[in-house]
Structure formats: C-alpha cells, structure tokens
Biopython code that builds the backbone (N, CA, C, O; Angstrom):
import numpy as np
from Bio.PDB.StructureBuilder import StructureBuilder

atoms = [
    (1, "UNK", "N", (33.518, 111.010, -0.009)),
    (1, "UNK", "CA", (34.955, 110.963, -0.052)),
    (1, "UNK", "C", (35.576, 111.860, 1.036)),
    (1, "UNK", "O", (36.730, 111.602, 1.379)),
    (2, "UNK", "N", (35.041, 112.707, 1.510)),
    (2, "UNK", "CA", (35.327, 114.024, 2.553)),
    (2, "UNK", "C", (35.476, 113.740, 3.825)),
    (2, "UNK", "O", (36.240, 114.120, 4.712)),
    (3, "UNK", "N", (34.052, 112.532, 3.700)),
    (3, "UNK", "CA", (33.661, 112.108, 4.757)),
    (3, "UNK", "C", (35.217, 110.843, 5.457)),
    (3, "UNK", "O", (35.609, 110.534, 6.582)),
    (4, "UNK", "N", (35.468, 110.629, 4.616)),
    (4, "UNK", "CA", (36.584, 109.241, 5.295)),
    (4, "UNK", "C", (37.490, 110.133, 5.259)),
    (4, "UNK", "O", (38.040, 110.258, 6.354)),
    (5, "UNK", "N", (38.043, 111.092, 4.123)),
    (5, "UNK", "CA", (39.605, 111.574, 4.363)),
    (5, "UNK", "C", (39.807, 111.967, 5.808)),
    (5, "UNK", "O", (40.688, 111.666, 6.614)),
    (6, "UNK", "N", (38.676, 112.768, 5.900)),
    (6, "UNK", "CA", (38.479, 113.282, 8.094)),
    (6, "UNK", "C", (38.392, 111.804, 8.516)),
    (6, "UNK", "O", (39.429, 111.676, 9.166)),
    (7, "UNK", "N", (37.743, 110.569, 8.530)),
    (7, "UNK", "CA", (38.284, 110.046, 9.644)),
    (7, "UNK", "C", (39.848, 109.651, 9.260)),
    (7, "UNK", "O", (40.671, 109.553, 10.171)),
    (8, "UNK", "N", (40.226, 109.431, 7.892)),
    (8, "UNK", "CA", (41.957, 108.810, 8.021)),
    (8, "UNK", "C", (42.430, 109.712, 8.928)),
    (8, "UNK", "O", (43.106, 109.382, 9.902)),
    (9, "UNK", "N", (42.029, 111.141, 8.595)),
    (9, "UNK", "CA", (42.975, 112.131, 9.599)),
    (9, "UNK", "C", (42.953, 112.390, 10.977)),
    (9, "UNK", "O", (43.766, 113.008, 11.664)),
    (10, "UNK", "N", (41.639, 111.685, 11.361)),
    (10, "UNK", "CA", (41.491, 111.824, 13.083)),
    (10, "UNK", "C", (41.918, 110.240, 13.262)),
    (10, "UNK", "O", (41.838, 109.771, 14.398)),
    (11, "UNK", "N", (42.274, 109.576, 12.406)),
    (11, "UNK", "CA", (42.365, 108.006, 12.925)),
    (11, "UNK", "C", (43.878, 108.283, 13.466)),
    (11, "UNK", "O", (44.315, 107.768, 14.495)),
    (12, "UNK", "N", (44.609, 109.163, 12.635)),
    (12, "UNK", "CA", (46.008, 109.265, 13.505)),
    (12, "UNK", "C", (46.043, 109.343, 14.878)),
    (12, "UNK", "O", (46.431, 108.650, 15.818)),
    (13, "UNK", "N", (45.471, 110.492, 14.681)),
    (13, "UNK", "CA", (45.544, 111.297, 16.497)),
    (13, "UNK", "C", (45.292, 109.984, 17.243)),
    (13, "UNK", "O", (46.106, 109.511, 18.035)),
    (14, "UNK", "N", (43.890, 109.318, 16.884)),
    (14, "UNK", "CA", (43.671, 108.476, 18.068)),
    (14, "UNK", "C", (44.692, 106.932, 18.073)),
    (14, "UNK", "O", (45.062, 106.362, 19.100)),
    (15, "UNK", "N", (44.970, 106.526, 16.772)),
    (15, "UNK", "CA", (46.514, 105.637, 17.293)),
    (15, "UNK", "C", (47.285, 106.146, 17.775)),
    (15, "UNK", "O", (47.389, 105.869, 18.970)),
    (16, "UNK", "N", (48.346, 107.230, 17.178)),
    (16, "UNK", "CA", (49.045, 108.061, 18.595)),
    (16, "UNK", "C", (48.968, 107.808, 19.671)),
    (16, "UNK", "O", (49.800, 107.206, 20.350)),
    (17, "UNK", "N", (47.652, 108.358, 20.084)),
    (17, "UNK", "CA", (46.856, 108.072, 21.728)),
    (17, "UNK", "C", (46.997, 106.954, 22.153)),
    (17, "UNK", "O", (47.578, 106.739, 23.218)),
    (18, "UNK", "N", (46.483, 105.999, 21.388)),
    (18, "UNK", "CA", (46.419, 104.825, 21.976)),
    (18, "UNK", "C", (47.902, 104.103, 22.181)),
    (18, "UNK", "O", (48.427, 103.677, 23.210)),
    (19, "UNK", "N", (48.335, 104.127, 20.926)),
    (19, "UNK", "CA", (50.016, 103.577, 20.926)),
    (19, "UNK", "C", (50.446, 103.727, 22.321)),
    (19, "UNK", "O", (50.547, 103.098, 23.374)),
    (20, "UNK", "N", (50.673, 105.020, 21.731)),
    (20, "UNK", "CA", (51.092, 105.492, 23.439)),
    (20, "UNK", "C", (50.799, 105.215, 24.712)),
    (20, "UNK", "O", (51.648, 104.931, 25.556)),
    (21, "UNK", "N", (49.704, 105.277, 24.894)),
    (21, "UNK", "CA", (48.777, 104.478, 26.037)),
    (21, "UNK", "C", (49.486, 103.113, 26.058)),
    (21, "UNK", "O", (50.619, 102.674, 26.252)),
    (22, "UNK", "N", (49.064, 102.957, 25.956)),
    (22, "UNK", "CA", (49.537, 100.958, 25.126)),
    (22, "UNK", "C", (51.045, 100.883, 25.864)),
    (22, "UNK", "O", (51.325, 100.675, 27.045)),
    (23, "UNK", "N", (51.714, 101.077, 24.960)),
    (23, "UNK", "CA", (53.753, 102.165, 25.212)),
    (23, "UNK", "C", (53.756, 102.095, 26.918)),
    (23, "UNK", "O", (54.410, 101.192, 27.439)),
    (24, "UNK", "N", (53.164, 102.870, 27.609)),
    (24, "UNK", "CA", (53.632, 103.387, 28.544)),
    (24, "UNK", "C", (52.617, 102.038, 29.926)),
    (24, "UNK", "O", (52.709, 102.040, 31.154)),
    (25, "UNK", "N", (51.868, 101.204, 29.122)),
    (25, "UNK", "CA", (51.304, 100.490, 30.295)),
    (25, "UNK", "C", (50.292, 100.682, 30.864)),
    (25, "UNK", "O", (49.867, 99.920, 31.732)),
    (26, "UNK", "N", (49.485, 102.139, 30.341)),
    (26, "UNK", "CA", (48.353, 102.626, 31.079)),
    (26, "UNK", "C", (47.309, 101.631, 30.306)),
    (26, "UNK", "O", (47.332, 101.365, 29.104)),
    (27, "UNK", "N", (46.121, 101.006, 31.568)),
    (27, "UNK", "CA", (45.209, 99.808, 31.575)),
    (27, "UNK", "C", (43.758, 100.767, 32.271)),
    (27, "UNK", "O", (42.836, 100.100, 32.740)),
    (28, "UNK", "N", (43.675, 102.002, 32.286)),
    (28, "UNK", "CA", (42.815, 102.570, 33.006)),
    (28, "UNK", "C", (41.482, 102.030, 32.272)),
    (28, "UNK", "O", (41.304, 101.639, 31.119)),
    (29, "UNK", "N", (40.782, 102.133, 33.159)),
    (29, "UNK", "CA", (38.863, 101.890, 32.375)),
    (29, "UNK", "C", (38.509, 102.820, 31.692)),
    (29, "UNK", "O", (37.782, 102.629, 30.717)),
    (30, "UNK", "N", (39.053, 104.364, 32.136)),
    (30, "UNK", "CA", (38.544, 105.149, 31.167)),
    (30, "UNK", "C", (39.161, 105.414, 29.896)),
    (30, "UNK", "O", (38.760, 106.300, 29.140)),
    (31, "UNK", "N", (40.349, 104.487, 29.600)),
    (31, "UNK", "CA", (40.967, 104.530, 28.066)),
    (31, "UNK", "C", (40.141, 103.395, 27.504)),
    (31, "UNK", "O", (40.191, 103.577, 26.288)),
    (32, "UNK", "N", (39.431, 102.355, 27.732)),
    (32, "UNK", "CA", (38.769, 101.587, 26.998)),
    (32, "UNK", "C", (37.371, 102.104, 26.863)),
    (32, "UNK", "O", (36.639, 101.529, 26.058)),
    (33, "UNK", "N", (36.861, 103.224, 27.622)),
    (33, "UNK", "CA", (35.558, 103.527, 27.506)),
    (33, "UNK", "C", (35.478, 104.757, 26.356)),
    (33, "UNK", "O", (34.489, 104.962, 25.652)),
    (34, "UNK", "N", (36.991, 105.690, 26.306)),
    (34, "UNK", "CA", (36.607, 106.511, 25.816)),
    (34, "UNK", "C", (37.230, 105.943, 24.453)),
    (34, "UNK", "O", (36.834, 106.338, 23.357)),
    (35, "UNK", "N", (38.099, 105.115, 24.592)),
    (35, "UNK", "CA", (37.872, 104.481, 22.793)),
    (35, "UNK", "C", (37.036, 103.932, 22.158)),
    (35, "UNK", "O", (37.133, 103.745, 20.945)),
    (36, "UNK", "N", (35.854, 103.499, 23.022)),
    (36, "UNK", "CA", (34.354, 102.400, 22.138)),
    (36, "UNK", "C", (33.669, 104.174, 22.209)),
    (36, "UNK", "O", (32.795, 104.147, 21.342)),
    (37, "UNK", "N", (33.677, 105.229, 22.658)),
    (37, "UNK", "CA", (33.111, 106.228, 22.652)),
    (37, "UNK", "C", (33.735, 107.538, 21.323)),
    (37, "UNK", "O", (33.374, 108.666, 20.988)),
    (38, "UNK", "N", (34.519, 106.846, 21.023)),
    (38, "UNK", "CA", (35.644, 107.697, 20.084)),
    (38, "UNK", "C", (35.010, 106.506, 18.678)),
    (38, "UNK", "O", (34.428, 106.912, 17.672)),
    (39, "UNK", "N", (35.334, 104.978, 18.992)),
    (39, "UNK", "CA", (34.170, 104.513, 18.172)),
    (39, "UNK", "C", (33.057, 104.802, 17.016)),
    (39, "UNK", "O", (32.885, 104.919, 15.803)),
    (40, "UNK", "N", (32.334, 104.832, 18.488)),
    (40, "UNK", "CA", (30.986, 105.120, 17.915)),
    (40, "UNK", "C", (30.566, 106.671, 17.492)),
    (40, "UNK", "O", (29.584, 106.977, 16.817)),
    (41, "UNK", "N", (31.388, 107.423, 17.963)),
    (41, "UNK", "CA", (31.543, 108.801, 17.611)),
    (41, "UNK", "C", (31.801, 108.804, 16.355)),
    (41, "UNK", "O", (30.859, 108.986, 15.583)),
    (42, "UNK", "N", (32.653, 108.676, 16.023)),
    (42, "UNK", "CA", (33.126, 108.277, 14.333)),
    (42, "UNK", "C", (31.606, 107.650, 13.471)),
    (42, "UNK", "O", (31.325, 108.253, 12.436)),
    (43, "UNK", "N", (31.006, 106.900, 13.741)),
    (43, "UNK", "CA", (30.157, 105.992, 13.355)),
    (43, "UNK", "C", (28.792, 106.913, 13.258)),
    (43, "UNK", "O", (28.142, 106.787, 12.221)),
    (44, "UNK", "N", (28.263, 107.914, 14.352)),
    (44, "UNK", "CA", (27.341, 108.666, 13.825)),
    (44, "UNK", "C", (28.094, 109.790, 13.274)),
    (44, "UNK", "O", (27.349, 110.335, 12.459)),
    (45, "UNK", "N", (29.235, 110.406, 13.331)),
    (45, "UNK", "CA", (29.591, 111.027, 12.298)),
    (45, "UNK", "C", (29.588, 110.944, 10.826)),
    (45, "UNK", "O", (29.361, 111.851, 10.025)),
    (46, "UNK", "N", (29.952, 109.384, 10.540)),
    (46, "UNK", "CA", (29.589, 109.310, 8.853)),
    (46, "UNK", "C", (28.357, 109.305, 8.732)),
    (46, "UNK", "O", (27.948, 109.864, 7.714)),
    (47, "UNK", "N", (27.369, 108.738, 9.615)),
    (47, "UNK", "CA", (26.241, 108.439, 9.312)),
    (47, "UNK", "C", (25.684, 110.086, 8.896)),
    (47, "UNK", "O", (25.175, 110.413, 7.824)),
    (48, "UNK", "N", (25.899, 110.792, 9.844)),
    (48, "UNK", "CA", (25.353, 112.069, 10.124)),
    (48, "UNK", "C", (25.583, 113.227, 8.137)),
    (48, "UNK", "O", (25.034, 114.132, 7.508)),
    (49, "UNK", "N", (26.878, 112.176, 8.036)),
    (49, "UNK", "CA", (27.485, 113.141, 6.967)),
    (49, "UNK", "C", (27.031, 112.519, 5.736)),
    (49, "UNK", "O", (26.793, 113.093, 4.674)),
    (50, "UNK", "N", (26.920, 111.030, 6.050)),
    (50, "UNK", "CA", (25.593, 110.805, 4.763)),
    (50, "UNK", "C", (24.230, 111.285, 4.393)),
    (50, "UNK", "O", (23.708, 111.470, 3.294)),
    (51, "UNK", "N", (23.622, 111.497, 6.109)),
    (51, "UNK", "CA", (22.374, 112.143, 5.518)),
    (51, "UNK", "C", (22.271, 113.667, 5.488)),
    (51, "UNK", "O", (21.277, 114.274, 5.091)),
    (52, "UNK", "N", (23.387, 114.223, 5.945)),
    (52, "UNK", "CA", (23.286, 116.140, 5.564)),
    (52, "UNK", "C", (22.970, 116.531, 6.932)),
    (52, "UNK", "O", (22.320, 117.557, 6.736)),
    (53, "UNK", "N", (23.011, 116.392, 7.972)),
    (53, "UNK", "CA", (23.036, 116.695, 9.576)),
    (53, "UNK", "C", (24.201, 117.420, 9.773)),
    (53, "UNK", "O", (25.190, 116.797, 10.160)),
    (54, "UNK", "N", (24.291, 118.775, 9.556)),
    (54, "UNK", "CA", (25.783, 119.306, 10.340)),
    (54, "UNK", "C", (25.560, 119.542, 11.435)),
    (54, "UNK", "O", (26.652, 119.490, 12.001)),
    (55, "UNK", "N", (24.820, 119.777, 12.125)),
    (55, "UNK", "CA", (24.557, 119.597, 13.526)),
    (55, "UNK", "C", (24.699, 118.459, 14.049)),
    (55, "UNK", "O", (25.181, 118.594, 15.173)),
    (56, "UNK", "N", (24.514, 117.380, 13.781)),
    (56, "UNK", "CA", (24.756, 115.907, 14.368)),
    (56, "UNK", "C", (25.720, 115.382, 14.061)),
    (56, "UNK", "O", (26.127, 114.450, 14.755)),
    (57, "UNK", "N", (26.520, 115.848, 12.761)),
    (57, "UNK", "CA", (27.832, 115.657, 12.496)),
    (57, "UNK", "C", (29.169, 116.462, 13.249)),
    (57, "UNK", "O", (30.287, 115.950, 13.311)),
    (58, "UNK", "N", (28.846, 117.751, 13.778)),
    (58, "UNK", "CA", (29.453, 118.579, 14.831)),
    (58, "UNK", "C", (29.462, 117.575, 15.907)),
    (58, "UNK", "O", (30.464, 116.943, 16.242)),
    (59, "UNK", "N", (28.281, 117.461, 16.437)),
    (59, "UNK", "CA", (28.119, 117.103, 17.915)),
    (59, "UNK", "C", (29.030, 115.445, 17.942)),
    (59, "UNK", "O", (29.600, 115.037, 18.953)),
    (60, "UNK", "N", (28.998, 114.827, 16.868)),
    (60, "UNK", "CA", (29.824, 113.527, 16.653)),
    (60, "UNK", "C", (31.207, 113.900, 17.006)),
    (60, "UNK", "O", (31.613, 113.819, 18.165)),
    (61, "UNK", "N", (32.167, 114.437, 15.714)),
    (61, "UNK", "CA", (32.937, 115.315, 16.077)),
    (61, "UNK", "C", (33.536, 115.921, 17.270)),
    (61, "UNK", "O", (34.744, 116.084, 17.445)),
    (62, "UNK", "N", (32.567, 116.249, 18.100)),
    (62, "UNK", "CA", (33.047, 117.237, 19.376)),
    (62, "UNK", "C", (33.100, 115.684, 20.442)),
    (62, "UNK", "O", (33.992, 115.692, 21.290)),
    (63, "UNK", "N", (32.442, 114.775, 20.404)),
    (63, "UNK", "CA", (32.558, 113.785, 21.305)),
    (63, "UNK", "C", (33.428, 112.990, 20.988)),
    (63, "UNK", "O", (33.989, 112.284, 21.826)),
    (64, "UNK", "N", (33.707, 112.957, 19.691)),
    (64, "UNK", "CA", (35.019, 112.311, 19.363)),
    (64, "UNK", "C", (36.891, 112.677, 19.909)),
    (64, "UNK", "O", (37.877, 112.093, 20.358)),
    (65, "UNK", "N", (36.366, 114.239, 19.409)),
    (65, "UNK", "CA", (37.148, 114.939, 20.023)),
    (65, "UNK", "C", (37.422, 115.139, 21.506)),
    (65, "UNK", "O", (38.502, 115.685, 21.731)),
    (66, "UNK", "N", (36.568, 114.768, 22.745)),
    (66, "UNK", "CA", (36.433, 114.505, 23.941)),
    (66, "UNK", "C", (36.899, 113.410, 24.273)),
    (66, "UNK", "O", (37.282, 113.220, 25.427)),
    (67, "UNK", "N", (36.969, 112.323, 23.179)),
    (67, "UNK", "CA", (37.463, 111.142, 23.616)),
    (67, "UNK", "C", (38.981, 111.205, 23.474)),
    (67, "UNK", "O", (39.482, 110.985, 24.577)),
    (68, "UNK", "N", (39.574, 111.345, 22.869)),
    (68, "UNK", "CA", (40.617, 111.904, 22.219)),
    (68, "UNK", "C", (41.467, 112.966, 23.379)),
    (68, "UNK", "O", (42.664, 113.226, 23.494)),
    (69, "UNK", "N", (40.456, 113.347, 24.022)),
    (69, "UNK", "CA", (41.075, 114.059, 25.298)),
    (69, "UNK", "C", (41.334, 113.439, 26.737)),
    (69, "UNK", "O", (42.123, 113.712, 27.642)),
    (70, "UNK", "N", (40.372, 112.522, 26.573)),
    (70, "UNK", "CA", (39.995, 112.041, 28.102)),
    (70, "UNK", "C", (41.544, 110.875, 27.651)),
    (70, "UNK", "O", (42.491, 110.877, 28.438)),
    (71, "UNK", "N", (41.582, 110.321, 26.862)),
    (71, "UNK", "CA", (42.596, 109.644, 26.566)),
    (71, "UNK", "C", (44.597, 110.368, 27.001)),
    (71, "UNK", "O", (45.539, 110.257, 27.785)),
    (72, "UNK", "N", (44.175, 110.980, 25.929)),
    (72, "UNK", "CA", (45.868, 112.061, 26.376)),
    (72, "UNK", "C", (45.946, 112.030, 27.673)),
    (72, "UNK", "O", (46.951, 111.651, 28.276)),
    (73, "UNK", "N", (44.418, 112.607, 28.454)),
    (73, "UNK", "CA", (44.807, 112.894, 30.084)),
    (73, "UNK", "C", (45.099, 112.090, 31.055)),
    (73, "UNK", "O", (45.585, 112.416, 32.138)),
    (74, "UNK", "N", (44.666, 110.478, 30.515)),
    (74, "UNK", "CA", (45.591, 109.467, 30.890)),
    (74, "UNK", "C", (46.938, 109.330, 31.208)),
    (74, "UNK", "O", (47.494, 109.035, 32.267)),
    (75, "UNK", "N", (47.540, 109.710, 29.634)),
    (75, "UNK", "CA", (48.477, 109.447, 29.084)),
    (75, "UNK", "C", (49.436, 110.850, 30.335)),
    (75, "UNK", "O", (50.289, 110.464, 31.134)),
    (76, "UNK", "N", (49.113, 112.067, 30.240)),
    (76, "UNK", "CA", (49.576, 113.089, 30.710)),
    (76, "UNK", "C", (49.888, 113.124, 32.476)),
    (76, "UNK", "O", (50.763, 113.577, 33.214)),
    (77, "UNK", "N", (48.556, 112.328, 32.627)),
    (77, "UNK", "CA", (48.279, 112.437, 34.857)),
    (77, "UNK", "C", (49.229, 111.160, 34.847)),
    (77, "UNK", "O", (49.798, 111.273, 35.934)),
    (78, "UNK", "N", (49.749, 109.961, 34.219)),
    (78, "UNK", "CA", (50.653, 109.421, 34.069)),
    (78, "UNK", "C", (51.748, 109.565, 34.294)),
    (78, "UNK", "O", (52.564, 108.704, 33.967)),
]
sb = StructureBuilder()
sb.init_structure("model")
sb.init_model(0)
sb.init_chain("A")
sb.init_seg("    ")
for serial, (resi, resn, name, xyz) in enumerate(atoms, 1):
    if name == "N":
        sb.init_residue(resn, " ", resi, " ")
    sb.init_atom(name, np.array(xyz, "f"), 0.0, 1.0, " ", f" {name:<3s}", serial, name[0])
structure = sb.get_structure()
C-alpha cells in the first residue's frame, strides 16, 4: 500500500512536467527518453519494494528522480 501511495505522489510531479512540456510545445528527444526512463524507474521501484531491496528501491527512486529533472530542464533552457 506504501508502495503506490509514493508512486500517486511522484505521478504528480511527473504530469506537471509533462503537462507543461506538452503546454509550452517542447518535442525534444530527451523528454521522451527521460519519460520511458521515469517509466521504468517506477517499475523496478515497486518491484524492488515487493521483494525488500532498499538499495534497489533507492537507486529506482534516484533515477526516477533524474528523470524528473532532465525533464524540468527542458522545460526551464526553454
């Protein structure tokens, strides 16, 4: 149950991001790469948090969170 409330709550940030993206017209390659990477980030994160990996659940997390950045900086060098 822990495990999804964190993604509802990072699912914001990254619609935000994207909306926005979206909003303003930006088509860059690296907003579609770092969203299948924000993805799948999410994806070994639950996995990670089903089998008891906080280390692999961090490192999910932190790349998720990278994606999530590389995105904004789109949005920002814009």
């Amino acid at each position: 149950m822990r495990a999804h409330a964190n993604a509802v709550e990072n699912l914001v940030v990254f619609a935000a991001l994207v909306l926005t993206a979206n909003a303003a017209g930006i088509s860059a390659p690296a907003l579609g790469t770092a969203a299948m990477v924000y993805f799948w980030a999410r994806v070994v994160r639950a996995a990670a948090y089903v089998a008891k990996l906080p280390w692999v659940r961090t490192l999910g997390f932190a790349i998720g969170w990278f994606a999530c950045a590389v995105i904004a900086r789109q949005i920002l060098v814009r």
